[in-house]
N, C-alpha and C positions, 0 to 999 in steps of 0.2 A: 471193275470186274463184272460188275453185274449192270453196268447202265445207269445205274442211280447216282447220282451226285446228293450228297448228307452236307450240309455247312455247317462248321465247328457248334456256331450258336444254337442248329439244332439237337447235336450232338448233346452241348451244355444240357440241355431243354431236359431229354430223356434220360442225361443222367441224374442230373436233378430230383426228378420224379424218382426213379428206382433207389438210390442210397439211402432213403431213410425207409423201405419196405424192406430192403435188404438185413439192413443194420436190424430191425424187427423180426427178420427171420433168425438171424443169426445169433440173437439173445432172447427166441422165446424158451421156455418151460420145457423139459426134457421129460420123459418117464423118468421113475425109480429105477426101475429092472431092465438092462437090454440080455434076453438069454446068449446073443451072440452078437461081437462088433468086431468088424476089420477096420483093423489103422493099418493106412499106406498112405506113402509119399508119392509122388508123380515130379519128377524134374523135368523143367522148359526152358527152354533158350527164348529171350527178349530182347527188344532191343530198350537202352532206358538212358535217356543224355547221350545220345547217338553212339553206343557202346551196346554190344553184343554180352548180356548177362545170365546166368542161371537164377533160376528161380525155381522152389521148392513149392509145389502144394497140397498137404496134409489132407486125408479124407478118412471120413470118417465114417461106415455105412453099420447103421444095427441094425436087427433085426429084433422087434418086437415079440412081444410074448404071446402075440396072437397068430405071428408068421410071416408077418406085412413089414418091408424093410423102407428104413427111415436115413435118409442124409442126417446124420448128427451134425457136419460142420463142415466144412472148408475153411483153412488157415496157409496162410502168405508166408514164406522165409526164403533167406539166401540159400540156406542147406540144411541138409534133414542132420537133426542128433536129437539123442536122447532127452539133452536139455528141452529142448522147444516141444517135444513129446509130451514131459511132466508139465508144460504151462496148458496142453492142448486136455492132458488129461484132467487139468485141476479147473478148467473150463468147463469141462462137462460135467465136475462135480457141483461147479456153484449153479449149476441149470438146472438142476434134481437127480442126476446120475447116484444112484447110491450105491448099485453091486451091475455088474459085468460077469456073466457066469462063465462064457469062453471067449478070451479076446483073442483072435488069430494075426500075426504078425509076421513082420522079415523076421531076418536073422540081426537088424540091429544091434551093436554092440551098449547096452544097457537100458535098451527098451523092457526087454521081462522085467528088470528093478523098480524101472518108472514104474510100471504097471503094480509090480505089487507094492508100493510105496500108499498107492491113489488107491487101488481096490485087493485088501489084501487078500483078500479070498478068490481073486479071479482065477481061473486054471488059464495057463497062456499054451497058444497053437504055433510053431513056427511054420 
């Protein structure tokens, strides 16, 4: 597409280097407090053993208590449910997560439970 030819062992090379800076992003240290976090899902079409798949990916954006908004995480699944919510929000608990003042969400069917399950004080926004 763009003229460049990349060979796999390059490929290898630079993914090499990024997965364990990643893996370090993705389990450093959280604030206590986010005054306000959106959880939402994004579905994508892949292709994965030459078969055309869905793929869910969780996101997760707060918003600091100084104003300045933070990627809390990015998480992998076949499809979005409440279940995989409560692992994502009990993820952000073991990172320092301690209260969520307004989490804003879909309309998920038992997303608000998860939530108040993890942070029971949070006020939830559909």
């Amino acid at each position: 597409m763009y003229g460049v030819d990349i060979s796999c062992g390059t490929i290898n090379t630079i993914t090499d280097k990024l997965l364990p800076i990643l893996q370090e992003w993705r389990t450093r240290p959280l604030e206590a407090v986010y005054p306000i976090v959106f959880l939402d899902a994004m579905a994508f079409k892949g292709r994965e053993d030459g078969h055309i798949v869905n793929k869910i990916v969780y996101n997760i954006l707060g918003i600091k208590q100084d104003g300045r908004k933070e990627i809390l995480g990015f998480y992998l699944a076949e499809n979005e449910g409440a279940h995989f919510w409560m692992a994502v929000l009990n993820d952000l608990k073991n990172r320092g997560v301690q209260d969520i003042l307004i989490a804003c969400i879909d309309g998920l069917t038992g997303f608000p439970e998860a939530i108040a399950s993890s942070f029971p004080k949070t006020e939830v926004q559909l």
